[in-house]
N, C-alpha and C positions, 0 to 999 in steps of 0.2 A: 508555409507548410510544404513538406517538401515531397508527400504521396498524396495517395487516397487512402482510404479504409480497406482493411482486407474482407471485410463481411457484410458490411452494414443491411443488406438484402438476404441476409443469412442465419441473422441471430438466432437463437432460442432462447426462450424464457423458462422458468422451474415455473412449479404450477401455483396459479393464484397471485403471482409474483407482478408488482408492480414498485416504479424508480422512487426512493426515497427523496425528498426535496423541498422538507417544510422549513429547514434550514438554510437552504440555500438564497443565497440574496439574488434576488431579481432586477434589482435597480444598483446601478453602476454609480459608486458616488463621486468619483472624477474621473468625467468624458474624459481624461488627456492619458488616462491608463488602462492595462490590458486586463479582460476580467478573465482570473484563473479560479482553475477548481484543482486542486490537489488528491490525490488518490493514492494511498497505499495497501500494498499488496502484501500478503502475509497468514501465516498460519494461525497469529493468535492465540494461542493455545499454552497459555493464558494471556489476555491482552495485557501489558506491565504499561506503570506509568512510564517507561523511556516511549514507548510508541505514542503516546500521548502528547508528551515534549516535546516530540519531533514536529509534530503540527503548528506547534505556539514559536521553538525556532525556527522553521521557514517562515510564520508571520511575520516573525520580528526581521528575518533578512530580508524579508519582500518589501515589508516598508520602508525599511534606510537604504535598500541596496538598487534595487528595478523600478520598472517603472508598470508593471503590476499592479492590482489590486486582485483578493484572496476576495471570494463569494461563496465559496463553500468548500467543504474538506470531509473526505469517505474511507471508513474501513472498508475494505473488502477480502472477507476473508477466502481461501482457497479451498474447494473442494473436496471430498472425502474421493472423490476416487484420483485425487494426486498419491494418495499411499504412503505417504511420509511415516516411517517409523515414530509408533506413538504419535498418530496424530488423534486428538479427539474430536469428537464426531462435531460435524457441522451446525447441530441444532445447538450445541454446548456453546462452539467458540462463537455463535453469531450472538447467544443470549448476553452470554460475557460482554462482546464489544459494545453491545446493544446497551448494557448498562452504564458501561465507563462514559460513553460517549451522554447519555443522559447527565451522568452524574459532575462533568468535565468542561463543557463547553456549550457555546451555543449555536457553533456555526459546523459541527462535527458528524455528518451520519455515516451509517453503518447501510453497505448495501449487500443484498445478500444474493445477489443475482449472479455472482461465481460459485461462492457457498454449495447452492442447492441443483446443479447438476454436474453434466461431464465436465472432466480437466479442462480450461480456459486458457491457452497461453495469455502471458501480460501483455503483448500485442493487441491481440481482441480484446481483454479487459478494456484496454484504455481507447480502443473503438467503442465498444460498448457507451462509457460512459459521455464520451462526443455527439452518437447522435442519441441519447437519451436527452442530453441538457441541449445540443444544439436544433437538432433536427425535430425530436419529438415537442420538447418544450419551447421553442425557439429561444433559447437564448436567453439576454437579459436585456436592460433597454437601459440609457443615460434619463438624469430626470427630465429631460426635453422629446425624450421618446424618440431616442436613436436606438437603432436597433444593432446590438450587438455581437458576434459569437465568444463563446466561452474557450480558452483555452486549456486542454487538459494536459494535464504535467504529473509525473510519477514521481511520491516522495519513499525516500529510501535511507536504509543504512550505508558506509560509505564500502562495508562488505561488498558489496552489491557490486557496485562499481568495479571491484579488484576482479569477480568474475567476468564482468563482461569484457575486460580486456586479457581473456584468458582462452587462446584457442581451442573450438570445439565445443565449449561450453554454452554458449547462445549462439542461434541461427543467423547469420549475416544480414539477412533480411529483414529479421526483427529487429537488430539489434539498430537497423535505418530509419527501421518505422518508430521505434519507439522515442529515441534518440532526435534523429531527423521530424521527425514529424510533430512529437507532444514536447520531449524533453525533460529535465531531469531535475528534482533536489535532493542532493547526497548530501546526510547530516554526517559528520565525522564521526570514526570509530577506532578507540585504540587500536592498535595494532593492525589498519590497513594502510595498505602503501598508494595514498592517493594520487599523487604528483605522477607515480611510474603508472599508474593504472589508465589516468587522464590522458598521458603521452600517449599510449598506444589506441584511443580514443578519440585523436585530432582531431577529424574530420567531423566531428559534431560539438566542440570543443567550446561554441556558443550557446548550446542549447542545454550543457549541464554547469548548473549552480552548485559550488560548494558551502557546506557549510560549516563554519566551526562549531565546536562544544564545548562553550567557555564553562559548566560544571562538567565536569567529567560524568560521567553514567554507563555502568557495565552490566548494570539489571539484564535480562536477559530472561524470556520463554523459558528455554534451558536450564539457567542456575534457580527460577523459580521451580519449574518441576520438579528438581533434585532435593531443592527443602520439603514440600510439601511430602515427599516418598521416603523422608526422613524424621515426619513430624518436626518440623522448626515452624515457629511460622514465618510468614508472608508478607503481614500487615504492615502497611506505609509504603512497600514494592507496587501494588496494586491498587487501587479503587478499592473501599472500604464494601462495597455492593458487589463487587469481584470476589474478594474473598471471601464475603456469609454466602455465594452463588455457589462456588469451591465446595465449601464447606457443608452447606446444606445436600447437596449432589455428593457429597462422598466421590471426588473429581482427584484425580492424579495420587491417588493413594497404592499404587500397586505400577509396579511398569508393564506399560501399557503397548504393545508392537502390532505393527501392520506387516502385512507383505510386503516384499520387496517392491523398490518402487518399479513401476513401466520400464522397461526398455524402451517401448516403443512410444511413450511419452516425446514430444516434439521440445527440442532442449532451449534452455534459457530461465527454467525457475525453478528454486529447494525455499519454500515460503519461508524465509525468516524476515520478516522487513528490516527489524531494528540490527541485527547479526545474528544468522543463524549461518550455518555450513554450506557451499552450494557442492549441490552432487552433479557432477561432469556428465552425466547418461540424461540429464533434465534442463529443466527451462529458469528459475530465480530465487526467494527470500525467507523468523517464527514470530 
């Protein structure tokens, strides 16, 4: 690992809030590999099965490809005061996640500890989630009761990626910590140019995993909201429990806009995880 934490004597917590983790496996089933947790970051709004996929592809490349093993995997959705035009409010897109991830898997939770207060850089997220599993919970153990640390690693769209080797757009610092320190899985996305993004991104060039998308998938936050403000439906895009969620809330029926985002927002994230737009004045990922 190649820092420390930028906060970890600093956190704050939203209120009442405690680390989700009934999913998460605590015993390590081969000593000879590394125990990760995967963490993506994102607006959510509405969580789509591509976000979902992405989870089940990094499983599937962690077990033919590294030397890895997966112990658990979190939504974390973004804040209402990131301001994202048309963002819906944090109790909506945490319920949403909250269900997919019910209804989808069994190693999947939803944390909601970005959610429910101030903008969080992906920096701190992914400290956050370090010493919650490492320091708070200690960790996870081999079945001979070795004791082990968890490694936390941010999964993403390969959007994502095209910003961060895009000057100005993420903090150099971050983009060390993040990179350098946790490191990356970037699922492919038409239309980014991975190879030219990677180049400009050497110098961490071991700590990010690509991934291919042997189905194609263009679902998108975005093209789902545009149906639903047009009455089409949704169903088979989402979780069947997402969309009677939608549905029952009268959710994305009118367009919906925030203020303009921060300026003074510290840059490197526009939460889309799976592909959403990154705004050049911000910090990452819908």
């Amino acid at each position: 690992m190649a820092s420390t934490p930028y906060l970890t004597d600093a956190f704050t917590n939203p209120p009442n809030y405690s680390f989700p983790h009934s999913k998460l496996s605590r015993v390590l089933r081969d000593p000879q590999k590394t125990p990760v947790v995967l963490v993506a970051c994102g607006s959510f709004s509405p969580v789509t099965y591509l976000h979902l996929r992405m989870f089940e592809m990094a499983k599937d490349y962690v077990r033919h490809n590294t030397d890895f093993e997966i112990v658990g995997g979190y939504l974390s959705p973004v804040s209402d005061m990131y301001k994202k035009p048309g963002l819906l409010s944090a109790r909506h897109r945490v319920n949403m996640c909250t269900l997919a991830s019910e209804d989808s898997t069994t190693w999947l939770m939803v944390d909601p500890w970005e959610a429910f207060q101030s903008y969080q850089r992906t920096a701190i997220v992914l400290d956050h989630f370090d010493h919650e599993i490492n320091t708070v919970l200690g960790g996870v153990h081999t079945e001979d009761g070795e004791h082990r640390n968890v490694r936390v690693m941010l999964l993403a769209g390969s959007d994502l990626i095209s910003t961060m080797s895009e000057p100005g757009v993420w903090s150099y610092s971050d983009l060390g910590h993040i990179l350098g320190r946790y490191g990356t899985f970037i699922v492919e996305r038409a239309g980014s140019a991975i190879d030219q993004a990677t180049d400009s991104l050497a110098r961490w060039r071991s700590n990010i995993y690509l991934i291919s998308q042997l189905i194609q998938n263009d679902v998108s936050s975005t093209k789902v909201r545009l149906f639903l403000r047009r009455g089409l439906s949704v169903r088979y895009l989402l979780p069947n429990s997402v969309v009677d969620y939608i549905e029952q809330n009268g959710l994305y029926l009118d367009d919906v806009t925030s203020s303009p985002i921060n300026s003074n927002l510290e840059k490197g994230k526009d939460r889309d995880v799976a592909g959403g737009s990154q705004k050049k004045d911000v910090q990452q990922m819908c």
